[in-house]
C-alpha positions as CSV (number, residue, x, y, z in Angstrom):
1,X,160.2,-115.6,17.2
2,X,163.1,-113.3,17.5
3,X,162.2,-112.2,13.7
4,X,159.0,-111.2,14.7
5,X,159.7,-108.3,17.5
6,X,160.5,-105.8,15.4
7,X,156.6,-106.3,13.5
8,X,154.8,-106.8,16.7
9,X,156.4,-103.1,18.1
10,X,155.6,-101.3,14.8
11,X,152.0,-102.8,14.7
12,X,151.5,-102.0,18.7
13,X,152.6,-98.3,18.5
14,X,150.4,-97.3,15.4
15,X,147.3,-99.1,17.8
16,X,148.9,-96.6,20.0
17,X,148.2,-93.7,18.0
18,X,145.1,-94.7,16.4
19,X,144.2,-95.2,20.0
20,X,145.4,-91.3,20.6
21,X,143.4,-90.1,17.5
22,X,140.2,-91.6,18.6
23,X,141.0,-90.1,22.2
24,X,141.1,-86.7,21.0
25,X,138.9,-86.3,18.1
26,X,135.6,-86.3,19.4
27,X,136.6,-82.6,22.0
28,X,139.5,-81.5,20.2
29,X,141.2,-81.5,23.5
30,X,145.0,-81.2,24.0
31,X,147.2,-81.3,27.5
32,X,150.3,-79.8,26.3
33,X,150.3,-77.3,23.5
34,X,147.2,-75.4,22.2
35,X,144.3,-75.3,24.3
36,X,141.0,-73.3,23.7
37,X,139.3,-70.8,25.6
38,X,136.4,-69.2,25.6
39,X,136.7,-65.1,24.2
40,X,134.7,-62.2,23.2
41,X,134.2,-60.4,20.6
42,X,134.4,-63.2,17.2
43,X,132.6,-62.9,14.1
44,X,130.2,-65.5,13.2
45,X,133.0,-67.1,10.7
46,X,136.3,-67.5,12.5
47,X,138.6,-66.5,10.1
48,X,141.8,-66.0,12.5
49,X,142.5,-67.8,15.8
50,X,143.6,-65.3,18.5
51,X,146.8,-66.2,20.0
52,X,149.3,-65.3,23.2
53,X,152.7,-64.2,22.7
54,X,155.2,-66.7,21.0
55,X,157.3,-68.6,23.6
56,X,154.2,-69.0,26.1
57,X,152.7,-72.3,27.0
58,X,149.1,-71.3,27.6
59,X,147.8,-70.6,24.6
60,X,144.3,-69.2,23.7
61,X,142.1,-69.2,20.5
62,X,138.6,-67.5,19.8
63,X,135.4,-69.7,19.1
64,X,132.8,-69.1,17.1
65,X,129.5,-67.0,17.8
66,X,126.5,-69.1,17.2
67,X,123.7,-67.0,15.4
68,X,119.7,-67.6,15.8
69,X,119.2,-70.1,12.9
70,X,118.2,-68.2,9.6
71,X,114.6,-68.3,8.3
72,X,115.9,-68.9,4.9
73,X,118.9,-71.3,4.3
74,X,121.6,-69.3,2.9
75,X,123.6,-70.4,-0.2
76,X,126.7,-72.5,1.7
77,X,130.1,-71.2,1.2
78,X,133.2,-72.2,2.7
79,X,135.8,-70.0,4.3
80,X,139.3,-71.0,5.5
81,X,139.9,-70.8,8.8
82,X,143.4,-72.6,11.1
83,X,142.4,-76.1,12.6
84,X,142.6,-75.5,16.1
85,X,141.8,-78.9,16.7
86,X,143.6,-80.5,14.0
87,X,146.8,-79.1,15.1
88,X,146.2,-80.4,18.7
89,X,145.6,-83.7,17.4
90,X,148.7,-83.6,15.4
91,X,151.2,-82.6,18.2
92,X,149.3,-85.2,20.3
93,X,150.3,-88.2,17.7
94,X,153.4,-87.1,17.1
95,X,154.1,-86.8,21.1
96,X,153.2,-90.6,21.0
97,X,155.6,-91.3,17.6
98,X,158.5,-89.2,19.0
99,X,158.6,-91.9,22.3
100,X,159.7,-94.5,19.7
101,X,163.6,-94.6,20.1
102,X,165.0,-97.1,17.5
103,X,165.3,-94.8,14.4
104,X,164.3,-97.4,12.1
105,X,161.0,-97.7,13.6
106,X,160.7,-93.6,14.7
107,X,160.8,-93.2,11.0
108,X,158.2,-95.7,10.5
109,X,155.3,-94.5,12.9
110,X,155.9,-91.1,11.7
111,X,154.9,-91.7,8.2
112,X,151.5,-93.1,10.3
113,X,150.5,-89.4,11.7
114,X,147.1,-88.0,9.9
115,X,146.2,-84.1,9.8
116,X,144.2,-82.6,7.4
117,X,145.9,-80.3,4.9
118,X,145.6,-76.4,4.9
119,X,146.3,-76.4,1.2
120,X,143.6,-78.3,-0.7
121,X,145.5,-80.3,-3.0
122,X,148.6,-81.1,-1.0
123,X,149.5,-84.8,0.0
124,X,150.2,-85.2,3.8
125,X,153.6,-86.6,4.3
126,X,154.5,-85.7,8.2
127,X,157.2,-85.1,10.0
128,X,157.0,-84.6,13.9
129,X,159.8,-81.9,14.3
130,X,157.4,-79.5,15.0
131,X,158.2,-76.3,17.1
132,X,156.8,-77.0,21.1
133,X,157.3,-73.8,22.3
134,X,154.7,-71.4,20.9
135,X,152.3,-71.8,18.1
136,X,152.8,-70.3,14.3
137,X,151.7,-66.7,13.3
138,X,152.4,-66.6,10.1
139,X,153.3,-63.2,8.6
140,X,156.4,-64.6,6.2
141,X,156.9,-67.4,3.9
142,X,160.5,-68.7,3.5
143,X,161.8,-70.4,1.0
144,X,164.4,-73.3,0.8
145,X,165.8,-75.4,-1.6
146,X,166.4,-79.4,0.1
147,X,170.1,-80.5,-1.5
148,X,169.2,-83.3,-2.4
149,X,166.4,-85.9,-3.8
150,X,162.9,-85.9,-2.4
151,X,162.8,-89.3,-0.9
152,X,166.1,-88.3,1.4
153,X,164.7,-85.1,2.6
154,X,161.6,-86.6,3.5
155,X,163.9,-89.1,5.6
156,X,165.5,-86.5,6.7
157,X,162.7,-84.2,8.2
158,X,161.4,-87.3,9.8
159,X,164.7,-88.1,12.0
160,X,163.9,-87.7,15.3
161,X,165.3,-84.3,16.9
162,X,165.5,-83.3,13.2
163,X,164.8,-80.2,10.9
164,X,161.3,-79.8,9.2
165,X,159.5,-77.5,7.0
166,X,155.7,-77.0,6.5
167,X,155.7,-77.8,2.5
168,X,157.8,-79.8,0.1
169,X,157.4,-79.3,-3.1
170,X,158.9,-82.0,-5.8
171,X,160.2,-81.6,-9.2
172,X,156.8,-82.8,-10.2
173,X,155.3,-80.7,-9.1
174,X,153.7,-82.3,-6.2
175,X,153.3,-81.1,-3.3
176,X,153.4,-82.6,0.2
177,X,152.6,-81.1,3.8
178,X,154.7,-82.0,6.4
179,X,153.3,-80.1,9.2
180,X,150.2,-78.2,9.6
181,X,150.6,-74.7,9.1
182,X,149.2,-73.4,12.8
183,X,152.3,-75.3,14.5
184,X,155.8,-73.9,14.1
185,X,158.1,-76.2,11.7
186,X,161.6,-76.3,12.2
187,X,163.0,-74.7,9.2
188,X,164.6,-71.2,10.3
189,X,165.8,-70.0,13.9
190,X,168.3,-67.7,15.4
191,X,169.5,-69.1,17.8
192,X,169.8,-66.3,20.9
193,X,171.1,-63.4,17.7
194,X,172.5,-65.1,15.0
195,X,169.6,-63.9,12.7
196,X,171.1,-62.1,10.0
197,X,170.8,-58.2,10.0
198,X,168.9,-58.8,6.1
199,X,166.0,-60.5,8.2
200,X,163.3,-57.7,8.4
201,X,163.3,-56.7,11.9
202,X,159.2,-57.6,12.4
203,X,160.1,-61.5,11.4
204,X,163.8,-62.2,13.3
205,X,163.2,-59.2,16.2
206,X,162.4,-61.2,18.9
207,X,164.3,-64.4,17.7
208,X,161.6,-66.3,17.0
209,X,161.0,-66.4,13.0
210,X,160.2,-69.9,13.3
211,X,157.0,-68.7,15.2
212,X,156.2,-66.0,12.3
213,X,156.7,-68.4,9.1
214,X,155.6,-70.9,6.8
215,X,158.4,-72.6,5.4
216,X,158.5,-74.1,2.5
217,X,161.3,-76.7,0.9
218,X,161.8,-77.2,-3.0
219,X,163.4,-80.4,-4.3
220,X,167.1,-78.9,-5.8
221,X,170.5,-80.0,-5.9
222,X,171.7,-76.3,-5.3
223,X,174.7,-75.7,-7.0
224,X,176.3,-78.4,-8.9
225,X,178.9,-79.4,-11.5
226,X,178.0,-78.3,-15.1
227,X,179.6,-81.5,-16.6
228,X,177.5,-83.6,-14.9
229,X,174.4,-85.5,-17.3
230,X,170.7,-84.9,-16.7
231,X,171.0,-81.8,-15.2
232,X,168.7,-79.0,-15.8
233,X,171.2,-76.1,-15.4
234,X,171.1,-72.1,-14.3
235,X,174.7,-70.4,-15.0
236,X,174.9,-67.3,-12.9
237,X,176.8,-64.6,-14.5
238,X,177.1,-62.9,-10.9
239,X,178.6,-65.7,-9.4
240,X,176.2,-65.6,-6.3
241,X,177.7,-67.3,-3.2
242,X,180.7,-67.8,-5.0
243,X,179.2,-70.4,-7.2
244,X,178.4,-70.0,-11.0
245,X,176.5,-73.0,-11.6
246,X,173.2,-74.3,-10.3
247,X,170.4,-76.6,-10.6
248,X,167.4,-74.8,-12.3
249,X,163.7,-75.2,-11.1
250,X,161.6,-76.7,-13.8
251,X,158.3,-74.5,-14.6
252,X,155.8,-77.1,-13.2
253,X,157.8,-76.9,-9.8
254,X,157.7,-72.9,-10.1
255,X,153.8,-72.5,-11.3
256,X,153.0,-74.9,-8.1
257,X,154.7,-72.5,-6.3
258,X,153.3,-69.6,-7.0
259,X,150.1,-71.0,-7.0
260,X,150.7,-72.0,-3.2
261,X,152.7,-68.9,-2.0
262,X,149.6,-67.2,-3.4
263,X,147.3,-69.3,-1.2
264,X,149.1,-69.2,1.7
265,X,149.1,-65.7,1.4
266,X,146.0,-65.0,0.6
267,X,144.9,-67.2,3.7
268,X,147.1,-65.5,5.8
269,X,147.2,-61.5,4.7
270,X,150.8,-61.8,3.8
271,X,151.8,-59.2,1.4
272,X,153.2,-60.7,-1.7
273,X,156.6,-58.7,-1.7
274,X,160.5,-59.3,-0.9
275,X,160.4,-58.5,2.9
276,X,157.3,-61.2,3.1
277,X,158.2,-64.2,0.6
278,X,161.8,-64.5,1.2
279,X,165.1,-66.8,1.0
280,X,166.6,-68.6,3.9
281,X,169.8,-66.6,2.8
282,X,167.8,-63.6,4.0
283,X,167.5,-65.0,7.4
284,X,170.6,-67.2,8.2
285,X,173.9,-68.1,7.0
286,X,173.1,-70.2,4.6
287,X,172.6,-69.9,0.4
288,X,168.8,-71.8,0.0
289,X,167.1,-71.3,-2.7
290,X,169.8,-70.0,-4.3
291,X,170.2,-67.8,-7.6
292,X,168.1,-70.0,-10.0
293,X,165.0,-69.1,-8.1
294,X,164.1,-65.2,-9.0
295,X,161.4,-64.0,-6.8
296,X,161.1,-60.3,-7.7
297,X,164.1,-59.8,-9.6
298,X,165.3,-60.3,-13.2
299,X,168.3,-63.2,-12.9
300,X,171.2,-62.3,-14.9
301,X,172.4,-65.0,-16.4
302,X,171.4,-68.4,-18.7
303,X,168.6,-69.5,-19.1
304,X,166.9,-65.8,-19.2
305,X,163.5,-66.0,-16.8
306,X,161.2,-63.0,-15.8
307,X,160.9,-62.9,-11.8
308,X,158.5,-65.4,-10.7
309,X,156.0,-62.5,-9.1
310,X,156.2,-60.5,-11.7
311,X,152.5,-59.9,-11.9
312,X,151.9,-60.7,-8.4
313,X,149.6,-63.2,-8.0
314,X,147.0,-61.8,-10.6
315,X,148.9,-63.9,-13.3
């Protein structure tokens, strides 16, 4: 019998949560983080949620006008809009998973949280470092690169107390969502002021980037040593960081990018430019995604690559 405890906890705390998700599916209701209230003034299609200020507990969101029903059935399209409920049943699971001390285990009913993804083709891998203070505006996408393999940083991001980040992306080119997009993931924050001064004001201002960004993680080594085999390598002639030598992105892992920086954006009216989609080196002291990945710029060094947004996202 003493085998058999460990089973018997895992198997009661995912009842536990399937227990949670049936709770709250039917209203969409949530005690703690994002609750709904009734506004004026919405559009038929909601294609925003109206929020508070960041750092506030009460939180509102508009709903949706119901029209008179149409004489003639009109041809159905879909428009994205943020999962209100969704996100409140997410924080509501992961409230449940984050009780579960013994990491082992922690890690375990993580992996068992369900949300729905905001980018179609993603695969949902969660985490439940999620950002309780405030719900996500976004208006920035930052970029990351993880330091090591993909099944480690997923490990990693599901630690309890740990870091997060909305989107991994592997070498693959897969691409897995780790939190949904209308809560704030753990992947930038200043800290009181130690937000860098090349943070745009708009984004690190108030201290609260982490509330005004979607923050996506690429599967990299960073920089690494050129003699060792199987590498796919980027020399820098500029020496960025004081490093000359760094893992490279391989083009499936960029085109996946783009295409969901573009969606992102394109859901979210962020300007494709360099004060919108930006580095973590922009915001804090740190070197992610490093020189290998050219946003907007031309990267001197070998192999040659044209700037990933060249053309925008028209190409």
């Amino acid at each position: 019998m003493k085998y058999l405890w460990k089973p018997l906890l895992v198997l009661l705390i995912i009842i536990m949560l399937l227990l949670v998700a049936w709770k709250n599916i039917p209203t969409g209701r949530a005690e703690n983080m994002i609750t709904p209230t009734p506004a004026s003034g919405e559009t038929e299609v909601r294609e925003r949620v109206a929020f508070s200020e960041p750092h506030i507990v009460d939180y509102y969101s508009a709903s949706p006008v119901i029209s008179p029903t149409p004489t003639t059935a009109p041809t159905p399209t879909f428009v994205w809009s943020p999962n209100l409920g969704d996100a409140q049943h997410y924080q509501n699971q992961c409230i449940a998973a984050n009780g579960v001390g013994e990491a082992k285990l922690h890690e375990v009913v993580v992996g068992k949280v369900v949300f729905f993804p905001d980018y179609e083709t993603a695969e949902i891998a969660p985490s439940c470092n999620f950002v309780e203070y405030g719900e996500n505006k976004p208006s920035a996408i930052v970029l990351h690169f993880t330091g090591g393999s993909m099944a480690a940083s997923l490990s990693w991001f599901r630690k309890a107390g740990g870091l997060s980040a909305h989107y991994l992306i592997n070498r693959d080119g897969t691409v897995y969502q780790l939190v949904p997009e209308m809560v704030g993931a753990k992947h930038v924050a200043c800290a009181g002021d130690s937000c860098l001064p090349s943070c745009p004001d708009w984004l690190c201002g108030d201290g609260y980037p982490e509330l005004k960004s979607i923050g996506i993680e690429l599967v990299n080594d960073g920089y690494v040593d050129p003699n060792e085999a199987n590498i796919l390598l980027y020399e820098d002639y500029q020496n960025a960081f004081g490093r000359r030598y760094w893992e490279d992105y391989p083009d499936i892992q960029l085109q996946v990018l783009k295409d969901l920086v573009c969606d992102i954006a394109s859901r979210w009216n962020i300007p494709v430019d360099p004060d919108h989609v930006l580095g973590h080196y922009r915001i804090n002291q740190k070197v992610d995604p490093g020189p290998a990945l050219n946003l907007f710029w031309e990267r001197l060094g070998t192999p040659y690559r044209e700037p990933l947004f060249a053309g925008g996202c028209g190409e």
